[in-house]
C-alpha positions in Angstrom: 43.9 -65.7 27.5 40.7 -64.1 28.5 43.0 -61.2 30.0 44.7 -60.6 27.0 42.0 -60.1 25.0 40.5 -57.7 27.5 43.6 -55.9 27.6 43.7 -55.7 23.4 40.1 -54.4 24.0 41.2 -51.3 26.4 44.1 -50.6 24.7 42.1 -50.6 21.0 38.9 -48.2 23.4 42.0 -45.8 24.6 43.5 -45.4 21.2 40.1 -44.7 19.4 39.0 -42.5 22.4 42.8 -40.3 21.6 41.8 -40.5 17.7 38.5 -39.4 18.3 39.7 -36.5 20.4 42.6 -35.8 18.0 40.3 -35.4 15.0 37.6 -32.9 17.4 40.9 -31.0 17.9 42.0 -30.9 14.5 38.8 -30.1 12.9 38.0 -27.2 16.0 41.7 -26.0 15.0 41.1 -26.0 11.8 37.7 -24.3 11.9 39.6 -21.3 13.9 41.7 -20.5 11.2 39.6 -20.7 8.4 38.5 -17.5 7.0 35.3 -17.7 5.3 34.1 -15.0 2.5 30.8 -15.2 1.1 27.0 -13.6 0.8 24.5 -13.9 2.6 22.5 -16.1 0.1 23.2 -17.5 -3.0 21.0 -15.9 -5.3 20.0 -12.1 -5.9 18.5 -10.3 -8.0 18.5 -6.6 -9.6 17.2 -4.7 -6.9 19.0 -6.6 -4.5 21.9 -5.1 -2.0 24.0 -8.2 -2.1 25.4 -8.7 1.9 28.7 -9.5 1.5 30.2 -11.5 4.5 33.5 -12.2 6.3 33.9 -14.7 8.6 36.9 -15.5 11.0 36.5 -17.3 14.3 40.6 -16.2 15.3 40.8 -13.1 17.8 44.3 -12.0 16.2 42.9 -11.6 12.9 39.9 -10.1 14.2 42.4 -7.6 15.9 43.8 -6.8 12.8 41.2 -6.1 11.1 40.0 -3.9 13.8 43.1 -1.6 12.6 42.7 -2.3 8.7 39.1 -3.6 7.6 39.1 -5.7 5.4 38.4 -4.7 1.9 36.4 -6.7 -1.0 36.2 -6.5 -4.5 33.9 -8.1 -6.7 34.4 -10.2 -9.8 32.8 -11.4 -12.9 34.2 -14.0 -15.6 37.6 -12.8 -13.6 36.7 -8.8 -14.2 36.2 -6.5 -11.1 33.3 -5.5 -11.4 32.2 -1.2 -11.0 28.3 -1.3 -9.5 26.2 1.5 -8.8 27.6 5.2 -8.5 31.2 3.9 -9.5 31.6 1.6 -6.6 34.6 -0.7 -7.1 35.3 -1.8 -3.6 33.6 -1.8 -0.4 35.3 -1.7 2.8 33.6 -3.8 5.5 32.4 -3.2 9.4 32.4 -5.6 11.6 29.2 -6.4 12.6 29.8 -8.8 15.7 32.7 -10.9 16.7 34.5 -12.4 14.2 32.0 -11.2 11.6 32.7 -8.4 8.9 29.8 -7.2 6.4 28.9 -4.6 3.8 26.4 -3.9 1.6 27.1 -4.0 -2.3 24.4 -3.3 -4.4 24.2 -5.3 -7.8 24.6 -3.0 -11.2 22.5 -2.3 -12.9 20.9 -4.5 -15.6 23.8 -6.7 -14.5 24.4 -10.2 -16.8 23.0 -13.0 -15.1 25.6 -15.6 -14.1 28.1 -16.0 -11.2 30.0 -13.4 -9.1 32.6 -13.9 -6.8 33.8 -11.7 -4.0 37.7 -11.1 -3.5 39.7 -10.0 -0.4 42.2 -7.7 -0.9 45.7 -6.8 0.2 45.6 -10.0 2.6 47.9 -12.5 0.1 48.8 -14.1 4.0 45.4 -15.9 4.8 45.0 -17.6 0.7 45.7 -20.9 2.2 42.9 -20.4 5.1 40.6 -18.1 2.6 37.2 -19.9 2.0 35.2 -18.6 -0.8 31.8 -18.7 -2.1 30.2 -17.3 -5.1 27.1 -15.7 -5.6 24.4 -15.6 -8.8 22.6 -12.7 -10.1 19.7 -14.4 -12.1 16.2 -12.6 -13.5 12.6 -13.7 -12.7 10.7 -15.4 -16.0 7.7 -13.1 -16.6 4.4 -14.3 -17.4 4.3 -14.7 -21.3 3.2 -12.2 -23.7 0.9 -13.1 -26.7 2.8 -11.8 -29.9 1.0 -9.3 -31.5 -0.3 -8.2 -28.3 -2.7 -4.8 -28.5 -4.5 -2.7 -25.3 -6.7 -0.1 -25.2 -7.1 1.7 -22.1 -9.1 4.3 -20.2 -8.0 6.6 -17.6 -11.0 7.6 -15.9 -13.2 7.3 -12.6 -16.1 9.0 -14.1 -19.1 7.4 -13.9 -19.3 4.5 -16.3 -23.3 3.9 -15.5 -23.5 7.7 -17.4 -21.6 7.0 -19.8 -23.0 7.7 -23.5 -20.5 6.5 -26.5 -21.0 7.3 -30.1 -19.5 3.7 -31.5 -17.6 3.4 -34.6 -21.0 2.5 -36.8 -22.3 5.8 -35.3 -25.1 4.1 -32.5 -25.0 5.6 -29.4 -24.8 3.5 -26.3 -23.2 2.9 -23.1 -20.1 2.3 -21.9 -20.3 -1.2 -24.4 -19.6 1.5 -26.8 -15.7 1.5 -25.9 -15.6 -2.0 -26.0 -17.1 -1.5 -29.7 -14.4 1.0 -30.3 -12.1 -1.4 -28.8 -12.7 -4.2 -31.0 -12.6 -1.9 -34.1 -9.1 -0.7 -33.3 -8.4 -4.4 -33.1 -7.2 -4.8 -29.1 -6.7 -7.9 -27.5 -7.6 -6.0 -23.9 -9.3 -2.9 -22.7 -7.0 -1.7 -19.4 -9.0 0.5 -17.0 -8.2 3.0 -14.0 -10.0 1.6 -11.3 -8.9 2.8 -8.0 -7.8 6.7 -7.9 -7.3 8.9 -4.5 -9.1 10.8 -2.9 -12.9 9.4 -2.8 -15.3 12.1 -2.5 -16.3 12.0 1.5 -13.5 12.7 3.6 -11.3 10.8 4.5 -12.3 7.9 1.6 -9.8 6.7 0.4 -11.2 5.8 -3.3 -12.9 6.8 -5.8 -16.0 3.8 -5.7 -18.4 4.7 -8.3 -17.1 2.2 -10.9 -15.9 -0.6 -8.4 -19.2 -2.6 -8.9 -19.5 -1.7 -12.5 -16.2 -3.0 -13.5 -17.1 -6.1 -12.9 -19.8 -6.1 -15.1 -17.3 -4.8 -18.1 -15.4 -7.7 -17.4 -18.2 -10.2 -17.9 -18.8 -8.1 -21.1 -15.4 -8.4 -22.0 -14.8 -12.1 -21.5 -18.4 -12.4 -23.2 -16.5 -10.6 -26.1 -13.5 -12.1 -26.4 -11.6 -9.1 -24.8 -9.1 -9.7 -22.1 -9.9 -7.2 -19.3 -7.7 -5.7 -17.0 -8.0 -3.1 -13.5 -5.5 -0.8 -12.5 -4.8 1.1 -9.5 -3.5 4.9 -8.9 -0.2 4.2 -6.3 1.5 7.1 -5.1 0.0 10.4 -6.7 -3.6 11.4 -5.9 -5.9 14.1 -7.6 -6.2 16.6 -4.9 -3.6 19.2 -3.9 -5.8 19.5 -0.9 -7.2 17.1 0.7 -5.3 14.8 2.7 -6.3 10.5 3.9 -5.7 10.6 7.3 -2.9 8.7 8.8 -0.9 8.9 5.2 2.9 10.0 5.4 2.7 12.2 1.9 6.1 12.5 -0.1 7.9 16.1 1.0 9.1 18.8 -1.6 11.7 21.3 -0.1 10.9 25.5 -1.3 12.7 28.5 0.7 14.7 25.4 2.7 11.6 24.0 4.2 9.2 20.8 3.1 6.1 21.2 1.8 3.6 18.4 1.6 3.0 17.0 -1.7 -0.4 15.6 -3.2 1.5 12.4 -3.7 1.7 9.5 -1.0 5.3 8.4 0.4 6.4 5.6 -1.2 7.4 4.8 2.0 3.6 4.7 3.8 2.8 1.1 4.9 -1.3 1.8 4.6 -0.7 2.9 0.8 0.4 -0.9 0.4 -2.7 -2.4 2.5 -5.2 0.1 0.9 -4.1 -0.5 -3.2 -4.1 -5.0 -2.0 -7.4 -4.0 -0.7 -8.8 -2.4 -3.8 -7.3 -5.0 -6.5 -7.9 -8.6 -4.3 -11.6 -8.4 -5.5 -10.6 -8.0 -9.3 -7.3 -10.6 -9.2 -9.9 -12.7 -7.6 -12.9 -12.2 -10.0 -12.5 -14.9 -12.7 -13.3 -12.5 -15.9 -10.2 -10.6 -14.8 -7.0 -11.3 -16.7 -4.5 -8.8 -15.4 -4.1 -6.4 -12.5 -2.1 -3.3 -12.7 -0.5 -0.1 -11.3 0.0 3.6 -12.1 2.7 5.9 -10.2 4.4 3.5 -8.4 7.2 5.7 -7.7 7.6 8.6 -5.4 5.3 11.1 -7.6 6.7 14.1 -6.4 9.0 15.5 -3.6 10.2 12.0 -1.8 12.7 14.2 0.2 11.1 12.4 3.0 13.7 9.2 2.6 16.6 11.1 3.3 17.0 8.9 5.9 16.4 5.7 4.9 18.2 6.5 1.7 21.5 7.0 3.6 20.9 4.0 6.2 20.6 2.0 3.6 22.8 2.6 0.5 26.7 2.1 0.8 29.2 4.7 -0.8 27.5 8.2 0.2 30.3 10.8 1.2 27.9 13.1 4.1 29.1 16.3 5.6 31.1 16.2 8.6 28.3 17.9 10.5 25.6 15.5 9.9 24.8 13.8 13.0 24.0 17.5 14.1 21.6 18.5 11.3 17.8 18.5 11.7 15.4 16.5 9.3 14.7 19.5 7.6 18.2 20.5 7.1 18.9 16.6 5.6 15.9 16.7 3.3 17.3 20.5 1.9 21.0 18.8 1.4 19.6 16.1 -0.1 17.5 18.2 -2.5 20.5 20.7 -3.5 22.4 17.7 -4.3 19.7 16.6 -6.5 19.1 20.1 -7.9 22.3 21.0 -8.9 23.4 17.3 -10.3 27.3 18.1 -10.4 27.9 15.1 -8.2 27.0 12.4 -10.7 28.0 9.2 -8.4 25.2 10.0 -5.9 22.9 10.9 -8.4 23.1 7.3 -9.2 22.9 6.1 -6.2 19.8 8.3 -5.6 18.2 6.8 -8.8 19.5 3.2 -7.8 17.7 3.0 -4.3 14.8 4.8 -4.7 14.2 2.0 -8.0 15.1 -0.5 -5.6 12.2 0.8 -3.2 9.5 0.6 -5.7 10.8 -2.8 -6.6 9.9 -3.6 -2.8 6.8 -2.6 -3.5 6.3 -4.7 -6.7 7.4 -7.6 -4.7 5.0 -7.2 -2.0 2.3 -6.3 -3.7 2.4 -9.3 -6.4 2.9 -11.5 -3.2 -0.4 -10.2 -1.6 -2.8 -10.7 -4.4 -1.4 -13.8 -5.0 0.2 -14.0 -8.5 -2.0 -15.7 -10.6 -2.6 -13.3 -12.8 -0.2 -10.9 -14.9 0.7 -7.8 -13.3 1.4 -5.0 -15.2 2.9 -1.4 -14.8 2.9 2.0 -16.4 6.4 3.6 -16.9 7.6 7.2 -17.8 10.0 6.7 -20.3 12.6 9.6 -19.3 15.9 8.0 -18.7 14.7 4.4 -18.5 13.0 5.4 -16.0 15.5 6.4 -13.7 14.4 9.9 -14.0 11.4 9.1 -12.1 12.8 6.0 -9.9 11.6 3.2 -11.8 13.6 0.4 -13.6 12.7 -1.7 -15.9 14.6 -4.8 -14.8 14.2 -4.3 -11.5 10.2 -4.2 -11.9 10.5 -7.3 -14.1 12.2 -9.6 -11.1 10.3 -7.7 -8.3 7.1 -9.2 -10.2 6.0 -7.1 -12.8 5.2 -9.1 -16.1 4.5 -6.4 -19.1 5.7 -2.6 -18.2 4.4 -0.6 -20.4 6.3 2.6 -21.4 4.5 5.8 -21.8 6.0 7.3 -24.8 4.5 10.8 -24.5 4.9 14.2 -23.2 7.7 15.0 -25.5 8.8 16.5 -28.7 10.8 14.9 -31.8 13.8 15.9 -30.4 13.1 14.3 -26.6 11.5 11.4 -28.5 14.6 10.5 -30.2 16.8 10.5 -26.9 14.2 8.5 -25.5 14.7 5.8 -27.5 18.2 6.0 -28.1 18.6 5.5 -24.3 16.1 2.5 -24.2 17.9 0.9 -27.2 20.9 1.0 -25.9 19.6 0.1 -22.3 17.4 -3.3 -22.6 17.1 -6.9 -24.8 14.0 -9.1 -25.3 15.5 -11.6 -22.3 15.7 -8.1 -20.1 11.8 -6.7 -19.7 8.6 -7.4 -21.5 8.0 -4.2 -22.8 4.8 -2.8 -24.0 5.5 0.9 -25.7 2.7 2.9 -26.1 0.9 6.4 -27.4 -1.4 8.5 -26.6 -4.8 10.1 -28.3 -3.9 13.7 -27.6 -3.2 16.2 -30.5 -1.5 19.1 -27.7 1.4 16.6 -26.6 2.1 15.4 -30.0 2.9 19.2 -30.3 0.0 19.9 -32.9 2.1 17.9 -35.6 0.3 18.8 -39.1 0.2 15.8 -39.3 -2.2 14.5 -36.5 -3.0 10.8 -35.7 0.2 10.2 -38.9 2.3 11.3 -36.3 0.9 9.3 -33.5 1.5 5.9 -35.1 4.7 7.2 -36.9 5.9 7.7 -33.3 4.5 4.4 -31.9 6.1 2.5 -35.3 9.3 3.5 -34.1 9.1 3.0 -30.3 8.1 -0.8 -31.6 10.9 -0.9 -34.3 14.0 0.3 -31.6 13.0 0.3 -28.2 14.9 -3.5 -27.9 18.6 -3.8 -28.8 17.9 -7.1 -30.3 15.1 -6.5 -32.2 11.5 -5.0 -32.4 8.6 -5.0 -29.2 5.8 -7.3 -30.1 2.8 -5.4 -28.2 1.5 -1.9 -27.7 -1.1 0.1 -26.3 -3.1 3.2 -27.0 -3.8 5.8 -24.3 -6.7 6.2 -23.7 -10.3 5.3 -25.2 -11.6 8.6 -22.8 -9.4 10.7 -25.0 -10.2 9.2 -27.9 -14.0 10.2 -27.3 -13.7 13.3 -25.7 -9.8 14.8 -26.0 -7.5 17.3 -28.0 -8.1 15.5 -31.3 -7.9 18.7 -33.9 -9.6 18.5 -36.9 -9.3 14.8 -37.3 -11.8 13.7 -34.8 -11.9 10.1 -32.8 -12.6 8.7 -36.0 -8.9 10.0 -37.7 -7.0 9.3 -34.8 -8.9 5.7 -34.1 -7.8 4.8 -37.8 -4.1 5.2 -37.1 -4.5 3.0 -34.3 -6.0 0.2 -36.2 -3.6 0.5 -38.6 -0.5 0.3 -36.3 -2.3 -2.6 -34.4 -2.8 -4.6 -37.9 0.9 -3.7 -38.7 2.3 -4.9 -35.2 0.0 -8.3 -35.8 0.7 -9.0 -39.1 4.5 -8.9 -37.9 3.8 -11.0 -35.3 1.7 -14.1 -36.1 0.3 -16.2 -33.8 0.0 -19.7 -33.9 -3.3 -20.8 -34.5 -4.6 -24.7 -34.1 -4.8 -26.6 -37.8 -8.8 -26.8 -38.3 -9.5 -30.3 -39.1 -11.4 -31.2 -42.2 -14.3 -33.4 -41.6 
């Protein structure tokens, strides 16, 4: 009896040991012919290049897509999708055994929601074909006050000399802006605090104010004014002199680069240096916001050449490329720039180099540690594609109000402005701040002055947004209104039309205020 139960035991042992190694086998077998199609994460976002992968662990296929790579479209809501510079399809390399990639980078402004890559002209492998889907989402900005107004000032002169005729006619010191401030009725006062080069060589900033701007933020916060610093990124104010150790963005003239006065976008230092300058202020407790100015490749930026290339899929080169010198890539790259014809890479040139800055954004809002609102200052040509800037890629790299500079134009460049922006951006897109500034010259000596200057800003509020009006602006800047091109009109005229568009923009855009209780 005792022997047959140990021979039901062994038997039972040897058939679960053959199961065991049946189900090993059938699960390794399976995992060889499953063909897996995915990206590399699961969420992106708009200045992401999406890493599309395909997976195989069978040497056959592998083999055959040695002779035909694979190809991948992607889809949206069951649409194929076009991205950046007309891309509809990418072909992938194979980056390792078994493993194919490629690069796709996510359109622009794309709608949130779910995309799903698709293999084509391989109907054969459906049954083994594994595929995952990827999201394109948006970061959730810090939130705007409604009715928002700034004042700024875009200066590194000396505040502690500073003498301001206020709008009751005193003269004081620099609390005189903050009374000019107040009049116009702003809810911040914005100021340049960190510009390149300081004054001793090799300095990197400006540092007569650094102290003192503390001080006007105490003043501020004693006030009731929000207070906010900004930094000078990528240009500088000297043609000359150079901070040693910076790579400097690269112009080409006569087929040959010429050093610009604006930093690379590119230069690792730039990145340490501008954390450097703002820590103190998103660390000082009477500052609300921390911002930047020219965060973009200034001028030139024909330095990238090659990093632009490496990195961004669907550029055609010429055949003889692996033989050309730097130089000679930075003057190709610049005729095809120039001359524009080729309207794919132009794109593409605009894409990437946004994508760069965003890189920056990232970084930078990760380093001072994102506590408080970051803004930045956009040129409003094209978007800002004209200058390598995107809204919607600054608002998920980590900027929280961009505020557009709505200036340096005529009627004619003002209306395409806006028409592009209209058609361009939403409320759920951007935060968007639009805003003028106090100079009669680039309002083209209008007739009508400061009329002009909030006619202009009234309908940058009224249609920048497809989906209705902005709900903050900002005047540029209180060192013009003192002391700019202001006609016959004075700081006084042109200070009116700001208070007036500021009490237009608040009345539109009431803020909910706690019920007083009666005693």
């Amino acid at each position: 009896m005792l022997d047959s139960r140990r021979g039901r035991a062994f038997f039972l042992a040897v058939l679960a040991f053959f199961a065991a190694v049946f189900v090993v086998w059938r699960r390794w077998n399976e995992s060889m012919r499953v063909v897996r199609l995915a990206a590399g994460r699961a969420d992106y976002l708009h200045y992401d290049l999406v890493d599309i992968r395909l997976s195989a662990r069978d040497r056959v296929l592998d083999a055959e897509f040695a002779r035909a790579p694979p190809r991948v479209v992607v889809r949206r809501d069951g649409a194929e999708v076009t991205t950046v510079a007309g891309i509809r399809e990418v072909t992938l390399a194979r980056a390792g055994p078994g493993l194919w990639t490629a690069r796709w980078p996510v359109p622009w402004n794309a709608p949130a929601g779910d995309y799903v890559p698709v293999l084509l002209g391989r109907e054969d492998l459906a049954d083994r074909l594994r595929v995952a889907s990827f999201r394109v989402g948006r970061r959730a900005p810090a939130p705007l006050p409604p009715g928002f107004v700034a004042l700024t000032l875009e200066s590194v002169a000396p505040l502690a000399a500073m003498r301001v005729t206020g709008p009751d006619g005193t003269v004081k010191d620099w609390r005189g802006m903050l009374d000019w401030a107040q009049w116009i009725g702003a809810d911040a006062f914005w100021v340049l605090g960190g510009q390149t080069p300081g004054p001793r060589e090799g300095q990197v900033w400006v540092e007569t104010n650094l102290e003192t701007l503390h001080e006007v933020a105490k003043e501020c916060r004693a006030r009731g004014l929000k207070f906010g610093v900004y930094a000078m990124y990528s240009l500088t104010m000297s043609n000359t002199t150079k901070i040693p150790g910076y790579e400097y963005g690269l112009e080409i003239k006569n087929a040959a680069p010429v050093v610009t006065r604006a930093v690379s976008i590119r230069e690792p230092r730039r990145l340490d240096d501008v954390v450097g300058l703002l820590k103190p202020f998103a660390d000082d407790p009477n500052v609300d916001f921390i911002g930047v100015d020219y965060i973009r490749n200034a001028l030139g930026g024909y330095e990238l050449v090659d990093d632009f290339v490496a990195e961004m899929p669907g550029l055609t080169l010429p055949e003889q490329w692996g033989r050309l010198s730097r130089a000679e890539r930075m003057t190709w790259l610049a005729r095809k720039k120039i001359v524009r014809k080729d309207a794919a890479f132009i794109d593409a040139w605009q894409w990437w180099r946004a994508r760069r800055v965003a890189l920056i954004v990232e970084e930078l809002k990760r380093r001072l540690g994102g506590k408080k609102p970051l803004w930045a200052f956009t040129l409003t040509w094209d978007k800002g594609w004209h200058h390598g800037q995107d809204p919607v890629m600054m608002n998920d790299a980590g900027v929280d109000y961009d505020a557009l500079m709505f200036y340096e134009a005529d009627k004619p460049q003002y209306d395409a402005m806006l028409k592009a922006w209209h058609a361009y951006v939403r409320h759920g897109d951007v935060q968007l701040i639009p805003g003028n500034i106090f100079d009669w010259g680039l309002h083209q000596k209008d007739p009508s002055g400061p009329a002009e200057f909030s006619r202009r800003l009234s309908r940058a509020v009224a249609e920048v947004y497809a989906d209705g009006p902005a709900q903050a602006v900002f005047f540029h800047d209180a060192g013009r209104l003192l002391y700019g091109r202001l006609g016959p009109w004075g700081a006084r005229g042109w200070a009116e039309a700001a208070r007036g568009s500021a009490r237009a923009l608040k009345a539109a855009n009431p803020r909910n205020t706690p019920t007083e209780k009666k005693p």
